[in-house]
C-alpha distance (Angstrom), angle and dihedral (degrees) to the residues before:
residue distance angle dihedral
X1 . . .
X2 3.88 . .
X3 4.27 86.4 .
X4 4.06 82.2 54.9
X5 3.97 92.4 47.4
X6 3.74 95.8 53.6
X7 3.82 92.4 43.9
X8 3.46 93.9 50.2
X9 4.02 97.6 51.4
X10 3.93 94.1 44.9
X11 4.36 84.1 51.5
X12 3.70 85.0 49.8
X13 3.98 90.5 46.8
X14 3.44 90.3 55.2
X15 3.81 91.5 47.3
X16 3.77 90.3 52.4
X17 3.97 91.6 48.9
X18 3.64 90.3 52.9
X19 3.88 99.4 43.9
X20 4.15 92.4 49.3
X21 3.76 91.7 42.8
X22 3.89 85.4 57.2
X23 4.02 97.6 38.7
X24 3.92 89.8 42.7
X25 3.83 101.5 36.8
X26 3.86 96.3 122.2
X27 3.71 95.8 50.2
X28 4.00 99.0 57.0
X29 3.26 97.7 -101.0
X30 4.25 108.0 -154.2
X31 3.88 105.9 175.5
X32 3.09 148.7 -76.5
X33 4.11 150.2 -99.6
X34 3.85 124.5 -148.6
X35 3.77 121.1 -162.5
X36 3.56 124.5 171.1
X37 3.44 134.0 -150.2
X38 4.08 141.0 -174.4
X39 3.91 85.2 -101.2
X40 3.72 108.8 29.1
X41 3.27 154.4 -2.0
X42 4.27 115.6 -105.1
X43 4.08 109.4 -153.8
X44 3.96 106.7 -167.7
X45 4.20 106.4 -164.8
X46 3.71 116.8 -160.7
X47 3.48 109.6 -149.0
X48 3.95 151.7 163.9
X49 3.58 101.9 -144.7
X50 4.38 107.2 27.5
X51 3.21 88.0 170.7
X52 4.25 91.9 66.8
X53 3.58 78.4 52.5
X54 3.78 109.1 54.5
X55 3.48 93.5 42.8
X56 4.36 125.5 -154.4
X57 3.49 104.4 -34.5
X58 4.13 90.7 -6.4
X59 4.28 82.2 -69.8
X60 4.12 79.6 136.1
X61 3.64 97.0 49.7
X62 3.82 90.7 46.7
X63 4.12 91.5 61.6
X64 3.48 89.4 42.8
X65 3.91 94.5 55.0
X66 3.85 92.1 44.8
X67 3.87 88.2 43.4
X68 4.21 86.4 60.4
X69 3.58 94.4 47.1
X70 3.30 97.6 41.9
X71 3.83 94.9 42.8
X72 4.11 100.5 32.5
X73 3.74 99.5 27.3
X74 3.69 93.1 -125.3
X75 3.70 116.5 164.0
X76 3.82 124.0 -115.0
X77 4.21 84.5 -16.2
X78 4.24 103.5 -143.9
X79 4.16 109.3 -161.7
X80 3.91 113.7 -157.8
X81 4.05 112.3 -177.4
X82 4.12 115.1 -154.3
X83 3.54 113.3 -169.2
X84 3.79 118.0 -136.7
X85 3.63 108.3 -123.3
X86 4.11 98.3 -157.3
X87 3.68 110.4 29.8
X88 3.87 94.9 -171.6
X89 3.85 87.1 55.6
X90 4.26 88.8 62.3
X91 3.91 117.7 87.2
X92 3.90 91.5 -156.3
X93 3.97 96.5 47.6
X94 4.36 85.5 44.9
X95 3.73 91.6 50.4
X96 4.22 89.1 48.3
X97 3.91 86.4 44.3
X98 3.97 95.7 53.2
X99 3.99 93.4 40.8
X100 3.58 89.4 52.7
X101 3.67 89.2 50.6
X102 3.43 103.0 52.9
X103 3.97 89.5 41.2
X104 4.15 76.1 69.4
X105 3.64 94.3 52.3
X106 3.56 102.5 -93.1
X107 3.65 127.5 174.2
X108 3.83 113.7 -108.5
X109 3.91 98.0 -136.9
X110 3.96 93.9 44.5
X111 3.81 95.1 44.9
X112 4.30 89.3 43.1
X113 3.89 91.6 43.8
X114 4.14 97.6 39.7
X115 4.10 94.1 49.2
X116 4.25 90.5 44.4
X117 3.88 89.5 47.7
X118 4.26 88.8 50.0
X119 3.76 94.3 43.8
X120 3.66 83.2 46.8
X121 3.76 86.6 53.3
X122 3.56 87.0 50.8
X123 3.45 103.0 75.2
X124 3.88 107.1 -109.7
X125 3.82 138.5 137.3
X126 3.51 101.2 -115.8
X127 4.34 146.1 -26.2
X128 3.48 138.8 -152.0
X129 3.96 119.8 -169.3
X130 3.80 117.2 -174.3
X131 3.84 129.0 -174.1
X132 3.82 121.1 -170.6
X133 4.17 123.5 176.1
X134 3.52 139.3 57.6
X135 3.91 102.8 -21.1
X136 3.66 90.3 155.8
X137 3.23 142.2 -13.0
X138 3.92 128.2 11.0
X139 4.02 96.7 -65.8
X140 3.81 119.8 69.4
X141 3.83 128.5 -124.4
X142 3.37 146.3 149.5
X143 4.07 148.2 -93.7
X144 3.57 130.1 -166.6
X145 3.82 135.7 -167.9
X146 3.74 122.6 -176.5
X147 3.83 138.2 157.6
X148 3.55 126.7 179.0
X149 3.76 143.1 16.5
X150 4.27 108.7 -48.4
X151 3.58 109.4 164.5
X152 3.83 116.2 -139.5
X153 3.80 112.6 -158.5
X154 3.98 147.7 26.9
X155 3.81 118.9 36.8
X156 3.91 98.3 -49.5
X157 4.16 82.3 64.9
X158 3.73 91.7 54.2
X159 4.17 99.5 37.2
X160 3.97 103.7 39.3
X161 3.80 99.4 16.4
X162 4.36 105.6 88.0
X163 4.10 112.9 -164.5
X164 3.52 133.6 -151.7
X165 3.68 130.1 -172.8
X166 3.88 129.4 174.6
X167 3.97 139.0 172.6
X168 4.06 116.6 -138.3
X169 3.64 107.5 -168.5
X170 4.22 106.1 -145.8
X171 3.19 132.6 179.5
X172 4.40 95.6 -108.0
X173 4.13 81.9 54.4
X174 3.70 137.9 -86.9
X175 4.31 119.4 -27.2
X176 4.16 109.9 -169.8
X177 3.75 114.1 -140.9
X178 3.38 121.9 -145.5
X179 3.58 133.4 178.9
X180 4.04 130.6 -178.3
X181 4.19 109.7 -171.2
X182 3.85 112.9 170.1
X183 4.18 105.1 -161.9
X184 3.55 95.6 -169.5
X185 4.00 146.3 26.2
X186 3.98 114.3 -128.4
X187 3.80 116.5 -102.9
X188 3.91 93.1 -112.0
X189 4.10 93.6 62.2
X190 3.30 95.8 53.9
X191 4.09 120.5 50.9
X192 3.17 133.3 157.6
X193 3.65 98.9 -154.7
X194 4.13 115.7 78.6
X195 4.18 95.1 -100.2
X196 4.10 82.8 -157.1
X197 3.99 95.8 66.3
X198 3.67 91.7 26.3
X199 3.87 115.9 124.6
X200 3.79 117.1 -133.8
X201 3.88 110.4 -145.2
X202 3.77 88.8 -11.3
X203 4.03 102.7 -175.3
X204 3.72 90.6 45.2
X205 3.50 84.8 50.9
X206 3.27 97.0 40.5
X207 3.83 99.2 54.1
X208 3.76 95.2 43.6
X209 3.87 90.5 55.4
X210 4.21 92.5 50.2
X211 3.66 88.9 49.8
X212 3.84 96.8 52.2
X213 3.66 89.2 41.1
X214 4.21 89.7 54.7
X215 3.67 91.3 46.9
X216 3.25 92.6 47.7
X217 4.33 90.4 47.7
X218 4.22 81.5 52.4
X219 4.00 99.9 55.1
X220 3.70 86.5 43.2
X221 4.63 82.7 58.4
X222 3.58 88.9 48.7
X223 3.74 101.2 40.8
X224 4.47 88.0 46.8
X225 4.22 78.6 42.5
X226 4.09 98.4 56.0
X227 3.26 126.7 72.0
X228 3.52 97.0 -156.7
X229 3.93 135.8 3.5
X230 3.12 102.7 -114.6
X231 4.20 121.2 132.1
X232 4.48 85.9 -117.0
X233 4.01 91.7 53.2
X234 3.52 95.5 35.6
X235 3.36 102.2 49.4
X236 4.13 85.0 45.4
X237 3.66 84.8 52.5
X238 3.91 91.5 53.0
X239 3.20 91.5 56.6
X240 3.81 110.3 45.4
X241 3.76 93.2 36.0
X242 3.78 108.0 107.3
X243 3.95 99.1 -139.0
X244 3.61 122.2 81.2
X245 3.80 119.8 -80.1
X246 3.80 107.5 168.3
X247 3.37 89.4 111.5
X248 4.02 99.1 40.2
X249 4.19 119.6 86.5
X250 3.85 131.3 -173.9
X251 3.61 84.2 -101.4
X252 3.87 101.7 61.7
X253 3.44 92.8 41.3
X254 3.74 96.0 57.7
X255 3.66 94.1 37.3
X256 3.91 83.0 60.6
X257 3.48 92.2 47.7
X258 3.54 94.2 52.6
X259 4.35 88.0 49.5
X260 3.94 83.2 56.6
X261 4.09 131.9 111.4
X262 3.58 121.6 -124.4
X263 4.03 79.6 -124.8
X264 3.77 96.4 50.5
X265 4.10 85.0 41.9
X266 3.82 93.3 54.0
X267 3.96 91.6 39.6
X268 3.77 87.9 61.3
X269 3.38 94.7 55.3
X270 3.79 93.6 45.5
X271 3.56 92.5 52.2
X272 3.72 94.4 68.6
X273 3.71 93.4 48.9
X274 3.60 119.3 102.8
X275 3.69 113.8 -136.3
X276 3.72 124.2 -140.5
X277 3.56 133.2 -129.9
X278 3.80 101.3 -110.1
X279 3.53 123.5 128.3
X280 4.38 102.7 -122.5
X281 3.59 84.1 54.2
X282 3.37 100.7 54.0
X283 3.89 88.8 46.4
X284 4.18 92.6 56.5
X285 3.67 86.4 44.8
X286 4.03 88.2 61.6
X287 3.31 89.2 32.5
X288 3.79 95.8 57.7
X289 3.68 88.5 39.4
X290 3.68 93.4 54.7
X291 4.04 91.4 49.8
X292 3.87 90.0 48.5
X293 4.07 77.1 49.8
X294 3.58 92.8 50.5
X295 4.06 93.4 39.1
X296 4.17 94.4 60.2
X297 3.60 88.9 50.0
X298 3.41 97.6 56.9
X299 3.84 88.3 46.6
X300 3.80 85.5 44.7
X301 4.27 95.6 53.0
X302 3.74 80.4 53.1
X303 3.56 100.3 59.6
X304 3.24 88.9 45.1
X305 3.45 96.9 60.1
X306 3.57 101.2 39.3
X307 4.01 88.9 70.0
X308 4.08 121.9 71.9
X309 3.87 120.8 -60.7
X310 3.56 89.9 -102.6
X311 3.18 105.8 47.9
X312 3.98 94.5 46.4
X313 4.03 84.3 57.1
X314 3.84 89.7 54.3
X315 3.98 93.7 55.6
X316 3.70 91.9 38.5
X317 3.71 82.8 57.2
X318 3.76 90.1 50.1
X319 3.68 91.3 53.3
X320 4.35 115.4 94.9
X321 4.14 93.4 -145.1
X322 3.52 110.6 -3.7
X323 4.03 114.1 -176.5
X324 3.25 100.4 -113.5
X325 4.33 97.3 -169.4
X326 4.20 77.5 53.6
X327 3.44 87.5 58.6
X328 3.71 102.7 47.4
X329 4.02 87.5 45.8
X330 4.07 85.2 53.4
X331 3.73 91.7 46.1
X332 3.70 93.5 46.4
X333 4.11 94.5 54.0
X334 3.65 88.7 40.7
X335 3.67 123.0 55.1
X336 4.55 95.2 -32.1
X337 3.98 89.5 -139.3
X338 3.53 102.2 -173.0
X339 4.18 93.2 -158.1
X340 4.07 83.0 56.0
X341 3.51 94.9 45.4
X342 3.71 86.8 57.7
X343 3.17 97.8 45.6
X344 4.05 97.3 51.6
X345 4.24 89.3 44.2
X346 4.12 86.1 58.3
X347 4.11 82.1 47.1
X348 3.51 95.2 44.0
């Protein structure tokens, strides 16, 4: 029953397109929106010329409402006329214009190339006229005319993309009119944000990533805390430790151990000693600072070089004393451009 329902108001759509394009014809008659309500029935026209439409004194739009009730049984039938401000902007009103036109005797190429040059002038995204019959000649074909960017399929074709069709009747036979004019491009394909750095649900995100991060910063206090993981000294750990644990169990905190370097292991531990004054340690201190130093730069020179030729010039640029031998080792395990090995001898 409900498959019958929806087939029989879009036939009786149809039928109310047809019957208003043929009562309205001389006033540039667009289309039309139905919406129903408990009480009546709202009819909004688009049109070029309301005023054809109302009538003197709104006599015209008074035979027009009784001719819908009468004629569609719609109940207490309400007629609203919107004028359209830029006719050449309005597929339906186009296609009328053009049919008319060639009705006259109207070249195709001159009608098809004036109407896409004034809907051009009108200010929208993209247009698509299309003429199919006998243009000349005893065998049918077709022209086209199109300028811009009219998008053809998915939801973006049926929200933004406005279509027109029209019959003119000539003497040769019958030529279909169609036009395609797209006003508008969606919201999503044009942002002004950069969609590449842009954060999808950024305080959820946000939040989420702080809170794994502090648990995280916790097991790390109880692991440096313990002195071994077992379930007695961790849970003594748990509960002497001054940072929150509610959260924290044996199990996450060995799991995390487990996930651990030896490096990051040992650094724990270290991190709790307290260093003494002396002189040798001082000098392994800087020592194993300046080999961490020396370590990151090596990792750094092979970044660098794992990226294009000139982009790897650009950041050695950047760089205050780059080692340049470091770099031509780098280069050499990495990709062995000869161009780039040039280039870095000459620097070097």
């Amino acid at each position: 029953m409900q498959e019958k329902q929806f087939i029989e108001k879009g036939a009786q759509k149809v039928k109310l397109n047809e019957f208003l394009a043929d009562e309205l014809e001389g006033a540039g008659y667009s289309g039309f929106d139905l919406q129903r309500t408990p009480t009546s029935t709202k009819i909004v026209v688009e049109a070029q010329r309301p005023g054809l439409v109302i009538g003197r004194g709104g006599s015209r739009i008074r035979e027009l409402t009784e001719d819908l009730e009468n004629e569609f049984d719609f109940e207490n039938p309400q007629i609203e006329v919107n004028e359209i401000e830029d006719a050449d902007g309005d597929a339906q009103v186009v296609a009328d214009s053009i049919a008319d036109w060639l009705e006259k005797g109207g070249h195709v190429k001159r009608v098809g190339y004036t109407y896409i040059r004034r809907m051009k002038e009108a200010g929208v995204i993209g247009a698509e006229v299309e003429i199919t019959g006998k243009l000349s000649g005893n065998r049918g074909r077709t022209e086209k005319f199109s300028f811009g960017y009219v998008k053809r399929c998915g939801n973006t074709s049926k929200d933004n993309v406005q279509k027109g069709y029209q019959l003119a009747k000539t003497k040769p036979g019958a030529i279909g009119v169609k036009v395609r004019v797209m006003k508008e491009i969606p919201d999503f394909m044009h942002r002004d944000v950069d969609v590449d750095k842009e954060i999808v649900h950024e305080s959820d995100a946000v939040e989420e990533s702080d809170a794994i991060e502090a648990k995280a910063e916790r097991i790390e206090a109880v692991i440096a805390q313990a002195e071994n993981m077992t379930s007695g000294e961790l849970e003594r750990v748990l509960e002497e430790v001054e940072v929150s644990t509610d959260d924290l169990s044996t199990a996450d905190i060995r799991e995390a151990f487990e996930d651990m370097d030896e490096d990051d292991v040992s650094n724990l531990g270290e991190s709790h000693e307290e260093p003494d004054d002396s002189g040798p340690e001082e000098e392994a201190e800087t020592d194993s600072e300046q080999s961490n130093e020396s370590e990151g730069d090596e990792a750094e020179y092979d970044e660098i070089v794992s990226g294009t030729i000139g982009d790897a010039k650009d950041m050695i640029e950047d760089l205050e004393n780059p080692d340049f031998e470091a770099l031509i080792e780098a280069e050499e395990d990495n990709k062995n451009r000869k161009t780039f090995l040039d280039w870095l001898e000459g620097k070097a």
